[in-house]
N, C-alpha and C positions, 0 to 999 in steps of 0.2 A: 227966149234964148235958153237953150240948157245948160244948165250945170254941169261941170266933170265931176266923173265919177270917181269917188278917193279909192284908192287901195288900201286892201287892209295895212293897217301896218304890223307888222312883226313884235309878237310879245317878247319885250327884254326877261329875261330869266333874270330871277332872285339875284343869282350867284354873279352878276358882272357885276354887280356891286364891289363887290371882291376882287380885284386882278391878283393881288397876290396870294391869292391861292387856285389861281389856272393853274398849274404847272404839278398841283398836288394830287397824287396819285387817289389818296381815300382818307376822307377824315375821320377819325372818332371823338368824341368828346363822355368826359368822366364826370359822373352826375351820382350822389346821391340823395336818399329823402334829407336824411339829418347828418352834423356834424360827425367829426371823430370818427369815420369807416376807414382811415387811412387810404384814402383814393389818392393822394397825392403821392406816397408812399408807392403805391402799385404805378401811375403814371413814371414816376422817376425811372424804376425799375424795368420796367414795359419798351420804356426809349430806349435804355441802356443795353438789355437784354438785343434788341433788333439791332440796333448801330453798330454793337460788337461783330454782329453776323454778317455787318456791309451794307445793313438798309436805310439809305438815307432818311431821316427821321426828322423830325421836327416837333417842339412844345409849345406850346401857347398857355400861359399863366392866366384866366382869363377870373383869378378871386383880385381882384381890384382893389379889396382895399385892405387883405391880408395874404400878400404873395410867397410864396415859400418854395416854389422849385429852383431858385437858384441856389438858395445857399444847401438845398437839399444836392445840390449835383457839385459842391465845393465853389461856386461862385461867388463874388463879393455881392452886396446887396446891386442893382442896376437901376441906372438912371439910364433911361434910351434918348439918344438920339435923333431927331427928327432933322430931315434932307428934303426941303421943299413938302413936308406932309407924309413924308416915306419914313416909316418908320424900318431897317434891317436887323432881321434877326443878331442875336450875339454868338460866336464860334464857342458851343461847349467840349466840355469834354465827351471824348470819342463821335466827335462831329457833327453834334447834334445842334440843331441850328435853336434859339430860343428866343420867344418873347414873354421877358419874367418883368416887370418894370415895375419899378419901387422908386417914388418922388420924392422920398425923404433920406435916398440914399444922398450920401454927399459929392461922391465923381460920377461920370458915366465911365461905360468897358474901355479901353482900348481898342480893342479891335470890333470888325463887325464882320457880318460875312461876303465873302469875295466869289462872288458868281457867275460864273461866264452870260448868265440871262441878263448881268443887270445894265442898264445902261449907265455909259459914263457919268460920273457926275460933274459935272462944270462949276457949280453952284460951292463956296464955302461952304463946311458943315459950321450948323450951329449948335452950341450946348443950349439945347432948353429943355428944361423938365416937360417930360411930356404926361400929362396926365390923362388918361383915357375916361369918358364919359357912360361908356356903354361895352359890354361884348363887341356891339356888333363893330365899336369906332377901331376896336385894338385889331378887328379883324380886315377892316377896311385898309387901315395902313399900313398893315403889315405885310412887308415884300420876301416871304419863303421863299420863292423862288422853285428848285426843282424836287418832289417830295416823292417816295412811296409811304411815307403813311405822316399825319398832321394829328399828335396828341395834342386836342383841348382839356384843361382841369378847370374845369365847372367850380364857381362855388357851391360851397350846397344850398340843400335844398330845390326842389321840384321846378319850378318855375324858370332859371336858369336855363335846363335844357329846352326847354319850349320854346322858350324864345330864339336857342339857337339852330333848334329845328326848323322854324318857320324863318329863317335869317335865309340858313343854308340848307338846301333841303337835302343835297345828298349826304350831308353828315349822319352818322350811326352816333348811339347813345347805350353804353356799357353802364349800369346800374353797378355801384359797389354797397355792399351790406356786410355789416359785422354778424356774425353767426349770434344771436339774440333775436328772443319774440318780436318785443318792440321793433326792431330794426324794421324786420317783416310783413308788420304790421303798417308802418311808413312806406315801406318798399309799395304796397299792395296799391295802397291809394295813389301812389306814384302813378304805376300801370296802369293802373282803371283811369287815371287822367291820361296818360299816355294814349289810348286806345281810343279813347275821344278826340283827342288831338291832332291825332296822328301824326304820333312823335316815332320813329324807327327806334326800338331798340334792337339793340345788336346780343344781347345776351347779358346775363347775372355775374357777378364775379363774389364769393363768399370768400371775405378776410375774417383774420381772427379763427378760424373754424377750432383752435385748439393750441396750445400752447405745445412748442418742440421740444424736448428735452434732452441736450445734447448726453447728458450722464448714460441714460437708458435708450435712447435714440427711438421713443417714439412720441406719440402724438396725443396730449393728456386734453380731457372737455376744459375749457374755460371759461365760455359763456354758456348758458341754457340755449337747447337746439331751435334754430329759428325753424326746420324744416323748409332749407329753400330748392328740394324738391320740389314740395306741392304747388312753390310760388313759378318753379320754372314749367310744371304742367298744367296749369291752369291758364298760363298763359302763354306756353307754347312756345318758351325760349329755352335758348339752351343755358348751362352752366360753363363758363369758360374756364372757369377757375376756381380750386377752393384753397386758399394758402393758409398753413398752422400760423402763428406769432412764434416768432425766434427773436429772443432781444436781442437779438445783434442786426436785426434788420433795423429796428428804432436806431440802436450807434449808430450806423452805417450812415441811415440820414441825417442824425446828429453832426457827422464829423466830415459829410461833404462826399461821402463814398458810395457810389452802388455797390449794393447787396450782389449784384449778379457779379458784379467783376470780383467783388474779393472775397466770394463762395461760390463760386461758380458748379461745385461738386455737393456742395450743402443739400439734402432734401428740398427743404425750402427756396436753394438757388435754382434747380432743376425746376421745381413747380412753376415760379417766375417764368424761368426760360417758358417754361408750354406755353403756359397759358400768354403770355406774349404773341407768340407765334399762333394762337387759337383766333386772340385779339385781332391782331393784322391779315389772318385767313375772311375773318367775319367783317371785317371792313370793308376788303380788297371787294368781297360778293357782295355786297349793299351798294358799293361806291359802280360797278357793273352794270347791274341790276338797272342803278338810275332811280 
């Protein structure tokens, strides 16, 4: 008697893992070697810069156990919400949808976002602290809904992106580095794991490159030159961005305000803008690409 013969069956792609982020045009995620590059700083800024312009945006806080893009965009500390395992973004300011979760805040938001994708809920919400276990869990439950571009803030250090390269594959990966040898030197080995990996980066972004000075209005050294030239030709990326320090950028995050909305004419606010728009160019072609 023979046997039937199976059919193949169809390889599930990585990303069903994910429903809520079907609907997301391109993600990035912000990664670098070490501490202190101010990548959180450029993500806040990054979203704020495109939302303004009408692009539906979205963040993802994914430092788990030091989260800081809320109160960096003026929000209270977040307790999320969970609706049957669904975790919804929170309505920030200039529309930008966010998952920042902080369990030791003491309320959850008010509000969440309202989405013509999402289906009704029938179910009580319940208040429970939702603590995430992994990247991959905060990205599992979380329902974005409709996106052109999906900022992840990587904790650092290396490994972080890797894992959410191999999570999701079409995500890009934006290295941030402070203009320092060291930094560079971190960066490098970064790369050279990257390339093994086959981790997509999407391009360099140089913070710090020089302190602003509003008195004389230009652009003084602050740190020793990393040369992230040689780092973006040796490895064949590009530079999306190289931004001076303005302490009013630090305020700004201090006090709950993007730099781009309340300098929008600032040197340093124009830089943002580009390199934003550089940012979600180099996504949009990765996210294509496939």
């Amino acid at each position: 008697m023979s046997s039937a013969v199976k059919e193949p069956q169809p390889e599930i792609a990585v990303e069903s893992r994910f429903p809520g982020l079907s609907q997301v045009k391109a993600i990035v995620a912000f990664a670098s070697a070490k501490g202190g590059t101010g990548k959180s700083t450029m993500v806040v800024n990054f979203a704020a810069a495109l939302a303004l312009k009408g692009r539906k945006i979205g963040i993802a806080d994914a430092d788990l156990e030091a989260p800081s893009i809320a109160p960096m965009l003026g929000l209270p500390r977040v307790r999320l919400i969970s609706t049957r395992g669904i975790v919804d973004p929170v309505n920030g300011p200039y529309g930008i949808r966010i998952v920042a979760n902080d369990p030791s805040a003491a309320e959850p938001p008010a509000n969440f976002a309202a989405l013509d994708t999402f289906e009704p809920i029938d179910a009580p919400i319940t208040a429970n602290t939702e603590e995430f276990t992994s990247i991959e869990d905060l990205l599992t439950r979380s329902r974005f809904g409709s996106l052109d571009l999906l900022l992840i803030d990587l904790p650092s250090g290396f490994k972080n992106a890797i894992r959410l390269a191999r999570a999701v594959d079409r995500a890009g990966v934006v290295m941030v580095l402070p203009a320092s040898g060291a930094a560079a030197a971190a960066v490098r080995r970064a790369l050279d794991q990257a390339r093994r990996e086959g981790v997509r980066i999407l391009g360099l972004i140089e913070n710090m490159l020089g302190f602003y000075c509003g008195n004389c209005h230009s652009v003084r050294p602050l740190l020793p030159n990393s040369d992230v030239g040689t780092l973006a030709r040796d490895f064949d990326l590009p530079i999306l961005g190289r931004i001076p320090f303005d302490s009013r950028l630090a305020e700004s995050c201090d006090t709950g305000h993007a730099f781009v909305r309340e300098y929008p004419d600032a040197p340093v606010g124009k830089l943002l803008n580009e390199t934003a728009q550089a940012v979600l160019a180099a996504a949009t072609a990765a996210s294509t690409r496939g």
